[in-house]
C-alpha positions as CSV (number, residue, x, y, z in Angstrom):
1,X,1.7,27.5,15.7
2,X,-2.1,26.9,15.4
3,X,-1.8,26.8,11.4
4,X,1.1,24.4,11.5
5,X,-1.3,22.1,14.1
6,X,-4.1,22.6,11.3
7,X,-1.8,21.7,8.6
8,X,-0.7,18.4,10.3
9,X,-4.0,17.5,11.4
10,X,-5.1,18.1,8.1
11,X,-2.5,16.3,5.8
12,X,-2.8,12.9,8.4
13,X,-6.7,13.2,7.9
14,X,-6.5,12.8,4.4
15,X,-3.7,10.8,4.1
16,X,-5.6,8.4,6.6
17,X,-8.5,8.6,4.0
18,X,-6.1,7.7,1.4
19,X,-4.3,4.8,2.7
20,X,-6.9,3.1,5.3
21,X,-8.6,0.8,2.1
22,X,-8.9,-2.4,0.4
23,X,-6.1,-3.0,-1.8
24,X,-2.7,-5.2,-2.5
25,X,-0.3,-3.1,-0.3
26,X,-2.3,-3.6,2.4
27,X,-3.9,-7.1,1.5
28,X,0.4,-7.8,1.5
29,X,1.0,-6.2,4.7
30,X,-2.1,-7.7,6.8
31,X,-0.6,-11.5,5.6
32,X,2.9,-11.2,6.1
33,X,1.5,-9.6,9.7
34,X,-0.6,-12.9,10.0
35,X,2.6,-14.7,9.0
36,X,5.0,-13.1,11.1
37,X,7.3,-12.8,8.8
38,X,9.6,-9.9,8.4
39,X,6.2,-7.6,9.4
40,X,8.3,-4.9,10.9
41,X,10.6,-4.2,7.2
42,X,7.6,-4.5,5.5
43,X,5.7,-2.3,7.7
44,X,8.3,0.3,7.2
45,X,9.2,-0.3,3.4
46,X,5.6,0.5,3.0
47,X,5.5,3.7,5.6
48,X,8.8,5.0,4.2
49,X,7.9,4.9,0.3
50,X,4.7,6.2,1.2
51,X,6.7,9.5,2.6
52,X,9.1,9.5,0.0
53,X,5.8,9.7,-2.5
54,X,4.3,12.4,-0.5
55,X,7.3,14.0,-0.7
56,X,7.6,14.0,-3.9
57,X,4.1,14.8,-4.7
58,X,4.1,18.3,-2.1
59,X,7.4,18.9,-4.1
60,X,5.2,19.0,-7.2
61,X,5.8,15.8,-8.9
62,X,2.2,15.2,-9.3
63,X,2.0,18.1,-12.2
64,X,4.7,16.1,-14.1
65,X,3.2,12.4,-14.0
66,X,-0.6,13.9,-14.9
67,X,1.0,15.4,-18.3
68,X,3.2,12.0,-19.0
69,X,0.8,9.8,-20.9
70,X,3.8,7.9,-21.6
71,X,4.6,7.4,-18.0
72,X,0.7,6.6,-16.8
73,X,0.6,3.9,-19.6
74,X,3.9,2.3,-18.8
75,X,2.6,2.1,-15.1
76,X,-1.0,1.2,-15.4
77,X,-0.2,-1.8,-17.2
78,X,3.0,-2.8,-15.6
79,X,0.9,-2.9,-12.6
80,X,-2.1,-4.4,-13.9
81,X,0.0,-6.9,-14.9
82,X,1.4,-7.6,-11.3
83,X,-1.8,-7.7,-9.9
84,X,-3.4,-10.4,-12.4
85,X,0.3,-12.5,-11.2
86,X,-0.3,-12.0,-8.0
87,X,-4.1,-12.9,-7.7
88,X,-3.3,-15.8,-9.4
89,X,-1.1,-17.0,-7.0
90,X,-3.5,-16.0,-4.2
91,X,-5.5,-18.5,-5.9
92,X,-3.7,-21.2,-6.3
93,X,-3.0,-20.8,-2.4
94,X,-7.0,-21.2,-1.7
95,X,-7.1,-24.0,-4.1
96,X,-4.7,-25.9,-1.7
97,X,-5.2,-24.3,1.6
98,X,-3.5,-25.1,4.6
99,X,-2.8,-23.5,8.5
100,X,0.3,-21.2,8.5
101,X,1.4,-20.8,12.0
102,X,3.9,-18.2,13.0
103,X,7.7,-19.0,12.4
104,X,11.0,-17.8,12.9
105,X,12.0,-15.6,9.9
106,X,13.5,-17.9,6.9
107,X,16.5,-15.4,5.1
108,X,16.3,-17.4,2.2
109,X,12.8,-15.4,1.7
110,X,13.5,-12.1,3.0
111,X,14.8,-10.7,-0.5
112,X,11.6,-11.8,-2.7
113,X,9.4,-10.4,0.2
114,X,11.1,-7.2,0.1
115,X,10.6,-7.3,-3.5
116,X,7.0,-8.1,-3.6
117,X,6.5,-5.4,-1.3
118,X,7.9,-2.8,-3.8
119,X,6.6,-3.8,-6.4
120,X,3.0,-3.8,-4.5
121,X,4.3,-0.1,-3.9
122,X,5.7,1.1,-6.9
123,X,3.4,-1.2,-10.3
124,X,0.1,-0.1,-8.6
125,X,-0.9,3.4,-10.2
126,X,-3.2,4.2,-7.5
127,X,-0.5,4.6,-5.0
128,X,0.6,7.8,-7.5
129,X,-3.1,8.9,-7.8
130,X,-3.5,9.4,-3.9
131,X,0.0,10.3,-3.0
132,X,1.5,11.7,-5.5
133,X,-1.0,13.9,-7.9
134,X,-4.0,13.8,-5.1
135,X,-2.5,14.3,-1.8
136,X,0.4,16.8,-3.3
137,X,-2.0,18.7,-5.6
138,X,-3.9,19.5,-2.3
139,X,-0.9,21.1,-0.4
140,X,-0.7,23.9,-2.8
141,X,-3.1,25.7,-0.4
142,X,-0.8,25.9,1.8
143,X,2.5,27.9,2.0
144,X,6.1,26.5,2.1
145,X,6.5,25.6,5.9
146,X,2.4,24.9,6.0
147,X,3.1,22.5,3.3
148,X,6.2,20.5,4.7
149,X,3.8,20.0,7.7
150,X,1.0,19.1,5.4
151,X,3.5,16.4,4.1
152,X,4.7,15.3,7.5
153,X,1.0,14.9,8.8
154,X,0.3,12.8,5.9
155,X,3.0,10.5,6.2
156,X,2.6,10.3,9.8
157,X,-0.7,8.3,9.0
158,X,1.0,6.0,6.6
159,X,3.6,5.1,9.7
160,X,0.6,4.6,12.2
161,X,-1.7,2.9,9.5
162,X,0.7,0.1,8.3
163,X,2.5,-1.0,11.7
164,X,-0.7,-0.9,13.3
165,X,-1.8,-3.0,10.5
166,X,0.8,-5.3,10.3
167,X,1.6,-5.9,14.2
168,X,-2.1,-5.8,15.2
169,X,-2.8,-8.5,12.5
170,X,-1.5,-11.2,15.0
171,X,-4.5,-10.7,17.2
172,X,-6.4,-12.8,14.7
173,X,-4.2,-15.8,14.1
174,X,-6.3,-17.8,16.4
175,X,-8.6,-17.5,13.5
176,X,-6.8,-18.3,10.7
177,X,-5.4,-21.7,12.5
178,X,-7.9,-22.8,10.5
179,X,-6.8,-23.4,6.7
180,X,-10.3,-22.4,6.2
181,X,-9.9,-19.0,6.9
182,X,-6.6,-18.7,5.1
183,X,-8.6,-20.2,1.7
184,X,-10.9,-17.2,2.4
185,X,-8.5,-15.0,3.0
186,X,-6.8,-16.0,-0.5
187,X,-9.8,-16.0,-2.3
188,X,-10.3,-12.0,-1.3
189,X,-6.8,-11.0,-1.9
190,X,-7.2,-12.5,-5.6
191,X,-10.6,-11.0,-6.2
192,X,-9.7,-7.9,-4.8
193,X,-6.2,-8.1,-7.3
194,X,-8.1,-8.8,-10.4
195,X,-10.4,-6.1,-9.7
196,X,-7.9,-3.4,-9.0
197,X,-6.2,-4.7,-12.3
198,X,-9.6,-4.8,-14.5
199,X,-10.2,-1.1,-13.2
200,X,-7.1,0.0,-14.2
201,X,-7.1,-1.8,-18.1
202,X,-10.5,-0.5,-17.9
203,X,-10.0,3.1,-16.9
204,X,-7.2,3.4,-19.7
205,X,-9.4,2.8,-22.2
């Protein structure tokens, strides 16, 4: 019992290291939370593709995508290429900055949210390095029932990590009633994009 508590503890330690940073998933999350729009489907797309990674990853996915150059290329620039779209637009936004104020959720938005938010999941590469190769390549210490707690711990911190992030986010929209801070805001989202992106162009070659 004490080893499965280790393994837990462990995997939500490191998956907590992994996913508690600076980049567009959670740049996504913290504004739709700031929105209040549809923060608790995108808190959960984000929790539950984070699992199915880890999953994937303590299966031993992560020995397949570190041998497919193919693969890595495809996805490095498919997501570099997301991420120079999407700073852009986080631009634009600061150029013209205004107050958002919390509204009922608009349907006729819900299906290009949810598809941002995958493709914030899926085109970034980095998601793959920490879940995937990282994060699975470390449960091979443990054995089989160690290592499906491993996974569970791990993905137990993604749940915690991005609700907490996208409900708590609300605490600060006093703030950002100021288009001020929402031009700010912008203005790191897009640097923050196109430095993610320039990393990953750069680290390919």
């Amino acid at each position: 019992m004490t080893g499965v508590l280790f393994a837990v503890l462990n995997g939500f330690l490191l998956g907590a290291g992994f996913i508690i940073a600076i980049g567009p998933q959670n740049a996504f999350v913290l504004r739709q939370g700031l929105k209040r729009e549809y923060v608790f489907t995108v808190s959960l797309i984000c929790a539950l593709s984070d699992a199915l990674l880890i999953a994937a990853g303590v299966a031993g996915l992560g020995t397949f995508i570190r041998t497919s150059e193919t693969l890595l290329t495809i996805v490095t620039f498919g997501g570099a290429l997301f991420l120079l779209f999407y700073g852009w637009i986080a631009f634009s936004r600061a150029a013209k900055p205004k107050a958002m104020e919390a509204s009922k959720e608009s349907a006729g938005r819900f299906a290009a949210i949810v598809g941002t938010c995958l493709a914030f999941t899926f085109l970034n590469p980095h998601v793959y390095l920490d879940t995937v190769v990282l994060l699975g390549s470390l449960s091979a210490q443990y054995e089989s029932n160690l290592r499906l707690a491993y996974g569970i711990g791990a993905a137990l911190a993604s749940f915690i990590w991005f609700f907490a992030l996208g409900y708590g986010a609300r605490l600060m929209t006093p703030w950002f009633a100021n288009p001020r801070a929402w031009q700010i805001l912008d203005i790191g989202i897009g640097i923050v994009m196109w430095l993610i992106a320039a990393r990953l162009i750069i680290g390919w070659l």
